[in-house]
Biotite code that builds the C-alpha atoms (Angstrom):
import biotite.structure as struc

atoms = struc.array([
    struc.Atom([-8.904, -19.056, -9.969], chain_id="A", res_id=1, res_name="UNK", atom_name="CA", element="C"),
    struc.Atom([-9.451, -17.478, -6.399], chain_id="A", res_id=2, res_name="UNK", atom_name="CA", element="C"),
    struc.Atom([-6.554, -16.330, -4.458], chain_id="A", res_id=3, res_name="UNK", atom_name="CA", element="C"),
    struc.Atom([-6.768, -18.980, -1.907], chain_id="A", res_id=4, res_name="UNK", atom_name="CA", element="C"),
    struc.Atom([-6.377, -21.892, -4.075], chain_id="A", res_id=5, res_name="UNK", atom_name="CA", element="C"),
    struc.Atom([-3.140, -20.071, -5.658], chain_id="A", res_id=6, res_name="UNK", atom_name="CA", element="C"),
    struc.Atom([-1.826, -20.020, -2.332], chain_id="A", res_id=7, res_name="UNK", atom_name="CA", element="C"),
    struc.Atom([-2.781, -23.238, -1.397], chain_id="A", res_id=8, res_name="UNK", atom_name="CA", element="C"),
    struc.Atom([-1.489, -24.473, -4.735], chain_id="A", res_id=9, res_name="UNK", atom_name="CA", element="C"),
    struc.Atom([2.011, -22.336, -3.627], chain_id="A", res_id=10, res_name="UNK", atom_name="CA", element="C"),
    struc.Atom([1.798, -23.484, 0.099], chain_id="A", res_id=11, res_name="UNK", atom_name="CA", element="C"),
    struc.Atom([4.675, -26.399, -0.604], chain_id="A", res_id=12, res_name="UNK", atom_name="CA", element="C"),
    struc.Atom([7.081, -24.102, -2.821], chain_id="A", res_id=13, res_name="UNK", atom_name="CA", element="C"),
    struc.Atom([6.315, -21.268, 0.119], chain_id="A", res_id=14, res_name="UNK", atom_name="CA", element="C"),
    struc.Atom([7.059, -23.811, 3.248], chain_id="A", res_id=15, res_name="UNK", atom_name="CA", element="C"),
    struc.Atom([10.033, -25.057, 1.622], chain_id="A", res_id=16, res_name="UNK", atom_name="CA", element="C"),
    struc.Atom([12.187, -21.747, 1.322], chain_id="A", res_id=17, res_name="UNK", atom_name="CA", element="C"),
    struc.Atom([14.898, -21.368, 3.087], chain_id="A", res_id=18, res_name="UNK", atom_name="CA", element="C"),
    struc.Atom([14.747, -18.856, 6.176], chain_id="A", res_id=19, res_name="UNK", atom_name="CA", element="C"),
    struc.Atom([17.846, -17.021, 5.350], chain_id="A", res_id=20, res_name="UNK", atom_name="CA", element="C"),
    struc.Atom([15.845, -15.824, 1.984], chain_id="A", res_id=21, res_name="UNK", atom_name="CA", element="C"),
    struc.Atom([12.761, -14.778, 3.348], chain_id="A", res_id=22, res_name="UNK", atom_name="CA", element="C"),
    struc.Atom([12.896, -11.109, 3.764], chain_id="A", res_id=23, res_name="UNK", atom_name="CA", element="C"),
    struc.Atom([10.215, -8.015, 4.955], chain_id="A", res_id=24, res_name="UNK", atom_name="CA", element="C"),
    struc.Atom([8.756, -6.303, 2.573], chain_id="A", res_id=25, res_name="UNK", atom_name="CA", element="C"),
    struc.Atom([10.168, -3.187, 1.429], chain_id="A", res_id=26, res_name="UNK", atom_name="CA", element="C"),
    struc.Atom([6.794, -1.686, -0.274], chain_id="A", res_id=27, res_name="UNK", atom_name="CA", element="C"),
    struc.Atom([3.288, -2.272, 0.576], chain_id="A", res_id=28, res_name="UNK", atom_name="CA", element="C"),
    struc.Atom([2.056, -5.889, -0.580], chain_id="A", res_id=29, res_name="UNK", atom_name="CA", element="C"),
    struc.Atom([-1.000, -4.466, -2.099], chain_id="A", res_id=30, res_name="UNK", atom_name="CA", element="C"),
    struc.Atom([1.432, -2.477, -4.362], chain_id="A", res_id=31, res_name="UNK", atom_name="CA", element="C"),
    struc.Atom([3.842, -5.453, -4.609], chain_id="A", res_id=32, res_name="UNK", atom_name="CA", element="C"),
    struc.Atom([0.605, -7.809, -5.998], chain_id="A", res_id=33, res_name="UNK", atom_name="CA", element="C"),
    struc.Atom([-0.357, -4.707, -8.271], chain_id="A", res_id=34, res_name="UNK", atom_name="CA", element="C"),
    struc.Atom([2.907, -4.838, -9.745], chain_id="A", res_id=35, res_name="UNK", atom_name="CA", element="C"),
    struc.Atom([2.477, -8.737, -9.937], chain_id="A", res_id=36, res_name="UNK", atom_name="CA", element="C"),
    struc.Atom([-0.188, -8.668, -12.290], chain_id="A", res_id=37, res_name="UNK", atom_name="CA", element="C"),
    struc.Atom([0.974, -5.465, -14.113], chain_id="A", res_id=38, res_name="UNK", atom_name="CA", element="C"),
    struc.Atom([4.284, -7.396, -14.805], chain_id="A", res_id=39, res_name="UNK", atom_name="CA", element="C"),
    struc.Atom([2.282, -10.415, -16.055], chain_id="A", res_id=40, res_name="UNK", atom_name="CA", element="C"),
    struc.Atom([-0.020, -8.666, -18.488], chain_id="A", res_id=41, res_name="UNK", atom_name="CA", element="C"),
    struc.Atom([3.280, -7.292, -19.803], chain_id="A", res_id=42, res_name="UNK", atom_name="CA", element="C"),
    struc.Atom([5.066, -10.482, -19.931], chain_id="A", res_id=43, res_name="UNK", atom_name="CA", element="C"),
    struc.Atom([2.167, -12.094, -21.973], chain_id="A", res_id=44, res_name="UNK", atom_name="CA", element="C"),
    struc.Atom([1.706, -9.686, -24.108], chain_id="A", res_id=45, res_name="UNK", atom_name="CA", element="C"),
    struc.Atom([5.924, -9.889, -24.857], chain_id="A", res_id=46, res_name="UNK", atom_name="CA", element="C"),
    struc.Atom([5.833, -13.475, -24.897], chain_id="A", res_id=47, res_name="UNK", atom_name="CA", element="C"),
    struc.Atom([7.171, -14.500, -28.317], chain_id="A", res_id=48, res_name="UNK", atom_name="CA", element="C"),
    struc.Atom([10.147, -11.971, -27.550], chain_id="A", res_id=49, res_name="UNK", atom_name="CA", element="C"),
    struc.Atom([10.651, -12.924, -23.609], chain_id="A", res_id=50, res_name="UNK", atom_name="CA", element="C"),
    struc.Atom([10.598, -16.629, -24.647], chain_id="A", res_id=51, res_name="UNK", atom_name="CA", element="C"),
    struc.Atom([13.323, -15.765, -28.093], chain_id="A", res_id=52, res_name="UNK", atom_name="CA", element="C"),
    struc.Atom([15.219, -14.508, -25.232], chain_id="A", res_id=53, res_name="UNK", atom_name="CA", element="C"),
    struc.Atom([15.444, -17.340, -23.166], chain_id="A", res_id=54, res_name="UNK", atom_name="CA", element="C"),
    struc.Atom([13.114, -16.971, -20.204], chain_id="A", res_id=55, res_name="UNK", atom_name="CA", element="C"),
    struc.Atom([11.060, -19.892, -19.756], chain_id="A", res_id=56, res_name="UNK", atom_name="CA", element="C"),
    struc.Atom([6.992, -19.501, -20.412], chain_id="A", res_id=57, res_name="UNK", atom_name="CA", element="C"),
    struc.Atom([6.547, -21.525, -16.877], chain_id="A", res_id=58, res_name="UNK", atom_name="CA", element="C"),
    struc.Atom([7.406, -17.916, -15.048], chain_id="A", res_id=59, res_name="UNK", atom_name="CA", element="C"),
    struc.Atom([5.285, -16.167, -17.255], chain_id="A", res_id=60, res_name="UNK", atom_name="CA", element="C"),
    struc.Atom([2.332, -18.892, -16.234], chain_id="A", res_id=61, res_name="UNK", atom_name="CA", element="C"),
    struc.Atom([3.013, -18.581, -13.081], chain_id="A", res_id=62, res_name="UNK", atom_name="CA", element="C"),
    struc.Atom([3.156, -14.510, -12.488], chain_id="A", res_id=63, res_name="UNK", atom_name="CA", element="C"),
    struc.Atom([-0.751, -14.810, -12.178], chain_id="A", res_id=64, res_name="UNK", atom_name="CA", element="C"),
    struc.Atom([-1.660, -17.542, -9.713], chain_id="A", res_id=65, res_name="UNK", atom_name="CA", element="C"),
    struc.Atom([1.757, -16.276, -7.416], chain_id="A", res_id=66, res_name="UNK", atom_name="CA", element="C"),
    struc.Atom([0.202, -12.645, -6.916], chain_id="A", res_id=67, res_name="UNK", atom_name="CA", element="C"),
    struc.Atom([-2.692, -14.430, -6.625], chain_id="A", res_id=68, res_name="UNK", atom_name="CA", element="C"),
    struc.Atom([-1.067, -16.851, -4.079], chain_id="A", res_id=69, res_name="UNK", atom_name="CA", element="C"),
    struc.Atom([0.483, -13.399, -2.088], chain_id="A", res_id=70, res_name="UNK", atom_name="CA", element="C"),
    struc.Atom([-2.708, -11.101, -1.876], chain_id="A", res_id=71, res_name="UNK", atom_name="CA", element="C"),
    struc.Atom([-4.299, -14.938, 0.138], chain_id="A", res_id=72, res_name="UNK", atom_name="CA", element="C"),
    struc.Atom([-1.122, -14.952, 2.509], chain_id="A", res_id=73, res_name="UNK", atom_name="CA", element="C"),
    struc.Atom([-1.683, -10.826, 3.042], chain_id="A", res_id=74, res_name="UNK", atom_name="CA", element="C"),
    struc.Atom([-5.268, -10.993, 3.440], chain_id="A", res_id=75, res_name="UNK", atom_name="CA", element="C"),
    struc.Atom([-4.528, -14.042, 6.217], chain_id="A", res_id=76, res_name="UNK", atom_name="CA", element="C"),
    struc.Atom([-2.337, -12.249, 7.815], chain_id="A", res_id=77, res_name="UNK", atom_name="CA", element="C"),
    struc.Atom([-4.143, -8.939, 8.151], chain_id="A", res_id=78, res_name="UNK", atom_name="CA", element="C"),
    struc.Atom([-7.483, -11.339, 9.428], chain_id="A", res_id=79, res_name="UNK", atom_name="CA", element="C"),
    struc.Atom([-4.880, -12.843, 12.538], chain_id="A", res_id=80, res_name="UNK", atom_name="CA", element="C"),
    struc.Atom([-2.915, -9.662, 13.289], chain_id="A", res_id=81, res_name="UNK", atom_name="CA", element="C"),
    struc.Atom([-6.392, -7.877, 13.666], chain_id="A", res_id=82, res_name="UNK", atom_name="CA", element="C"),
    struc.Atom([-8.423, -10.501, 15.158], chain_id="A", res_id=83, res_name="UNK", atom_name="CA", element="C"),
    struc.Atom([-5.300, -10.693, 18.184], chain_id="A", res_id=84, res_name="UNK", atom_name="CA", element="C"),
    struc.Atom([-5.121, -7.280, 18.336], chain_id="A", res_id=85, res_name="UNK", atom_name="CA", element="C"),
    struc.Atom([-6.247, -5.045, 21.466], chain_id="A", res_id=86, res_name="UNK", atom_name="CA", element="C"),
    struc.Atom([-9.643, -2.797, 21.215], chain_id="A", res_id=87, res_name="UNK", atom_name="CA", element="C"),
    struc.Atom([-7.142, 0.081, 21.949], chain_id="A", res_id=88, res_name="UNK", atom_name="CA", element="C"),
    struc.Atom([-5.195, -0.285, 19.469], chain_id="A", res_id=89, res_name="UNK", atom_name="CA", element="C"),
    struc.Atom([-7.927, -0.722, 16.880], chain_id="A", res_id=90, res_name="UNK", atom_name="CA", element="C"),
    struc.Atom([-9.127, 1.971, 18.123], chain_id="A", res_id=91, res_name="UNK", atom_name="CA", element="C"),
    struc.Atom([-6.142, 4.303, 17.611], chain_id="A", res_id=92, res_name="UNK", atom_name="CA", element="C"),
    struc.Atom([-6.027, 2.401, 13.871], chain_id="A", res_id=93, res_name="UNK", atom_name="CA", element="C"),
    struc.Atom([-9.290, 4.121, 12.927], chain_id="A", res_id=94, res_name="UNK", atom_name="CA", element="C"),
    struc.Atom([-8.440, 7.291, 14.460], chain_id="A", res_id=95, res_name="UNK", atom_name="CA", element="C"),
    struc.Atom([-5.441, 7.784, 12.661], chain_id="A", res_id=96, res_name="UNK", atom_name="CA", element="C"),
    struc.Atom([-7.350, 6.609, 9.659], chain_id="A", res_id=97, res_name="UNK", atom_name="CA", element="C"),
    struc.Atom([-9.665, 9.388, 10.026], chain_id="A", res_id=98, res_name="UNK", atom_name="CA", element="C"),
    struc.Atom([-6.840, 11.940, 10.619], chain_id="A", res_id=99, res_name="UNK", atom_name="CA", element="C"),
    struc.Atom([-5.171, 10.694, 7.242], chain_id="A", res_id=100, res_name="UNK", atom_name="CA", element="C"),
    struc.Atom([-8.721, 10.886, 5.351], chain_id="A", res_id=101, res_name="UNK", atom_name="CA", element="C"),
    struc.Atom([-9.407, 14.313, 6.662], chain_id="A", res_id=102, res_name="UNK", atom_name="CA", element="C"),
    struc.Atom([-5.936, 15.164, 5.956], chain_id="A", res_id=103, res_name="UNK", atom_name="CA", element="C"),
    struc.Atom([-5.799, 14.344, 2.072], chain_id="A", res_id=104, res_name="UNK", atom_name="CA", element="C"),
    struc.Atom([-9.692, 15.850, 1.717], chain_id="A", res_id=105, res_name="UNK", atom_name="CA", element="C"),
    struc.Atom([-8.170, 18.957, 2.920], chain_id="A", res_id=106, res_name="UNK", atom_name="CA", element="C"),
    struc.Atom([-4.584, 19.238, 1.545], chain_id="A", res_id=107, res_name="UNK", atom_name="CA", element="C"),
    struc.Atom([-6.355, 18.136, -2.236], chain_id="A", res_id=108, res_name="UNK", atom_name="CA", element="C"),
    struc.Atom([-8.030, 21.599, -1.812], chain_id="A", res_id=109, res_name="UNK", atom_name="CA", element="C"),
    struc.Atom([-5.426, 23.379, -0.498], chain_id="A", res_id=110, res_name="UNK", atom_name="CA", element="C"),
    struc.Atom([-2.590, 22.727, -2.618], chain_id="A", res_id=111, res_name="UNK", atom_name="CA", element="C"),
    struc.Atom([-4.635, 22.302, -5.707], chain_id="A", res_id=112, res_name="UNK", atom_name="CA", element="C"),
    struc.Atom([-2.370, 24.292, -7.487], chain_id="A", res_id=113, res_name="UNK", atom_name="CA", element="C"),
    struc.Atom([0.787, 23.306, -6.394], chain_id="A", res_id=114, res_name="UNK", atom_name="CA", element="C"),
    struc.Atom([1.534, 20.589, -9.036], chain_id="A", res_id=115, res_name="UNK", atom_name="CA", element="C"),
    struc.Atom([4.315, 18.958, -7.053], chain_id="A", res_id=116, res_name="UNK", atom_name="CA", element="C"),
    struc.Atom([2.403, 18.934, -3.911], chain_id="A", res_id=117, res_name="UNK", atom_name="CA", element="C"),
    struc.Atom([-0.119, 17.466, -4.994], chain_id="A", res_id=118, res_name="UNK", atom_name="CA", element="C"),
    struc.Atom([2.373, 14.408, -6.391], chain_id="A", res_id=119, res_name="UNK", atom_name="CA", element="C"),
    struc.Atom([3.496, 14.001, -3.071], chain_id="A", res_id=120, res_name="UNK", atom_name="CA", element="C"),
    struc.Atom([-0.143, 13.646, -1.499], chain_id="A", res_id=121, res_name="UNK", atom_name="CA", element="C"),
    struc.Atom([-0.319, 10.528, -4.469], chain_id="A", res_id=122, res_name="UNK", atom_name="CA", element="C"),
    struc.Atom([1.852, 9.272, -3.222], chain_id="A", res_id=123, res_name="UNK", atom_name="CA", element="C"),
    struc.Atom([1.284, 9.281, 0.571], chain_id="A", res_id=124, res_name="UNK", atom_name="CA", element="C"),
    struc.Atom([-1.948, 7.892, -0.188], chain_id="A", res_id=125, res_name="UNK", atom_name="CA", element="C"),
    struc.Atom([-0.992, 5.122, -1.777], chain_id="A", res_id=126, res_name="UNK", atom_name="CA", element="C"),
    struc.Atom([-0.343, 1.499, -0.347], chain_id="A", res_id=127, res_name="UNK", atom_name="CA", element="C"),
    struc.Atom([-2.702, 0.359, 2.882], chain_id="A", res_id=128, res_name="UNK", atom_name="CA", element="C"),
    struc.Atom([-2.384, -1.100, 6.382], chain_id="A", res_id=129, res_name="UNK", atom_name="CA", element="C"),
    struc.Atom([-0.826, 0.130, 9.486], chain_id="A", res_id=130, res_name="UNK", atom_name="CA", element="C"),
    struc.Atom([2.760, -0.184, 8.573], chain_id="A", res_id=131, res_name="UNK", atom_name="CA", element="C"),
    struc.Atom([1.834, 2.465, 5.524], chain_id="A", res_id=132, res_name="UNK", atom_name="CA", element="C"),
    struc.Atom([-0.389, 4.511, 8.021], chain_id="A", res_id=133, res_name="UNK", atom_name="CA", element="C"),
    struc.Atom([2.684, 4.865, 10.130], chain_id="A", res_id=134, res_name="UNK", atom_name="CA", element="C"),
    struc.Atom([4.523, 6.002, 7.383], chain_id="A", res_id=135, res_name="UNK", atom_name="CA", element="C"),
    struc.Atom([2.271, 8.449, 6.192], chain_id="A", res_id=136, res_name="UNK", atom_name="CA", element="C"),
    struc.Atom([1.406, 10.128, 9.484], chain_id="A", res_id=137, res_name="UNK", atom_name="CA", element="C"),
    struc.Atom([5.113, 11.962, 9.939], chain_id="A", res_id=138, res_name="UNK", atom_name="CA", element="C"),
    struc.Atom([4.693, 12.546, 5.921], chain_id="A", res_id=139, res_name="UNK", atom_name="CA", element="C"),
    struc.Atom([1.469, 14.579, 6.325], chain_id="A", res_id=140, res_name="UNK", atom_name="CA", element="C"),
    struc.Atom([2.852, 16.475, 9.074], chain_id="A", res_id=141, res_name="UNK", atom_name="CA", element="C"),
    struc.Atom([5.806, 17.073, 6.387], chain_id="A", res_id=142, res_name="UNK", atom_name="CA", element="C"),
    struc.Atom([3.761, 18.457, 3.781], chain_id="A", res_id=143, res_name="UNK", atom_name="CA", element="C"),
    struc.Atom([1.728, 19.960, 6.467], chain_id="A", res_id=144, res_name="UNK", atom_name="CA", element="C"),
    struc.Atom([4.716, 22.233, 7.162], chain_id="A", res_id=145, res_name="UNK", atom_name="CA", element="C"),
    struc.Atom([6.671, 22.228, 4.307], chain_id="A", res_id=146, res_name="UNK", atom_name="CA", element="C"),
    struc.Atom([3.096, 24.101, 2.455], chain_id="A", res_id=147, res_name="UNK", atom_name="CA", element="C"),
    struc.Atom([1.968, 26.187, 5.349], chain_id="A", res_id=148, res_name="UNK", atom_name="CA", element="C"),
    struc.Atom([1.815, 29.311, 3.221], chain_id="A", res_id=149, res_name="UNK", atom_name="CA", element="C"),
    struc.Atom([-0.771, 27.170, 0.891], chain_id="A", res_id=150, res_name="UNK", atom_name="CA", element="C"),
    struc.Atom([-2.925, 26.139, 3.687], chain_id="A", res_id=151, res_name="UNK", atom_name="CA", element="C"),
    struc.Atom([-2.817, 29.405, 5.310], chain_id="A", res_id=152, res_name="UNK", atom_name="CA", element="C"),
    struc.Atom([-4.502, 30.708, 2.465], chain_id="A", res_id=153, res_name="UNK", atom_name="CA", element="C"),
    struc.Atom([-7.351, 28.560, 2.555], chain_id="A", res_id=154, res_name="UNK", atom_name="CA", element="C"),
    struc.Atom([-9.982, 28.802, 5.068], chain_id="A", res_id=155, res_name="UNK", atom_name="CA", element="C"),
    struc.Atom([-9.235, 25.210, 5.883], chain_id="A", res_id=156, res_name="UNK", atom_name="CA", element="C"),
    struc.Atom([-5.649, 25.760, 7.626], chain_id="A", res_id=157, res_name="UNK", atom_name="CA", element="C"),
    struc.Atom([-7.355, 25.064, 11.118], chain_id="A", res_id=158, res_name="UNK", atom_name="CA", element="C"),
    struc.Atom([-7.434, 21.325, 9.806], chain_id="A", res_id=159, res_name="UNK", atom_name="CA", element="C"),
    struc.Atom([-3.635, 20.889, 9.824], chain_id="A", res_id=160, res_name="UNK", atom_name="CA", element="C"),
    struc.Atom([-2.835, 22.737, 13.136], chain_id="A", res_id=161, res_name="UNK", atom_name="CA", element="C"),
    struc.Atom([-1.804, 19.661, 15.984], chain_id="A", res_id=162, res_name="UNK", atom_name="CA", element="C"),
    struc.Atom([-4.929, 18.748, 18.469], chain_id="A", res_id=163, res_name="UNK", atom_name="CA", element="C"),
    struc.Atom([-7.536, 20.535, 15.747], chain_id="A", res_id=164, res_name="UNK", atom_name="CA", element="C"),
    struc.Atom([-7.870, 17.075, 13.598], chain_id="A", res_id=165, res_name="UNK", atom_name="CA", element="C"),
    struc.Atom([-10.950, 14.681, 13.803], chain_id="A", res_id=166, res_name="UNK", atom_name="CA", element="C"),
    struc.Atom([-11.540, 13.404, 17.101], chain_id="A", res_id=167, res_name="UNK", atom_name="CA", element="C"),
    struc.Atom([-13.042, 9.411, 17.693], chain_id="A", res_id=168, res_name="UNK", atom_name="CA", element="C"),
])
């Protein structure tokens, strides 16, 4: 079933919550909705057990077509947030884009064999969208300081140094 007919199938149950319980989200919803559908291949595939222990098969039904129902509100969302937004700040959007890309492409060399730098870079490049940009901006710099031995090394340490990144 496609996304949007989970949420429009959701769209009563979602209008009727209560204000006081909706809340921001504390992880990226692309991650949250991977961790939907992770939890519901897991759930089916413990049904017998999950329903011996009293949890009704309706949420395990339902895990599907509610991640489903949540990547239709995000990807609504992200269409009206960037449709209203300025040129300029689209424009600083994909620049910092580019700065992150560059970035990773150059630290994954650079600290190739620094094992837990290189977990660190995972994770900064996971999740999506601006909020997660924003968050991983002040975490490159991080790692871009925290490893400056490592990049110094390389002949790509130009690439972390403020005002040499990609220009737009």
């Amino acid at each position: 079933m496609k996304a949007s007919n989970d949420f429009e199938r959701h769209l009563g149950e979602i209008k009727a919550m209560p204000a006081d319980r909706i809340r921001e989200p504390n992880h990226a919803v692309a991650t949250l909705v991977q961790e939907a559908f992770d939890l519901a291949a897991v759930a089916e595939r413990h049904r017998p057990l999950l329903v011996a222990a009293g949890l009704e098969e309706r949420y395990i039904d339902s895990l599907p077509g509610r991640a489903n129902a949540l990547r239709a509100a995000q990807t609504a969302w992200t269409h009206a947030r960037d449709a209203a937004a300025p040129v300029e700040y689209t424009a600083l959007v994909d620049q910092a884009t580019v700065i992150r890309r560059d970035f990773v492409a150059t630290a994954g060399y650079a600290l190739r064999k620094n094992e837990r730098a290189l977990e660190t870079l995972a994770r900064i490049q996971e999740g999506e969208g601006v909020a997660d940009l924003c968050q991983d901006l002040p975490d490159v710099a991080q790692l871009a300081e925290t490893h400056r031995d490592d990049f110094a090394r390389t002949d790509v340490a130009s690439a972390v140094r403020p005002g040499a990144g990609a220009t737009t």
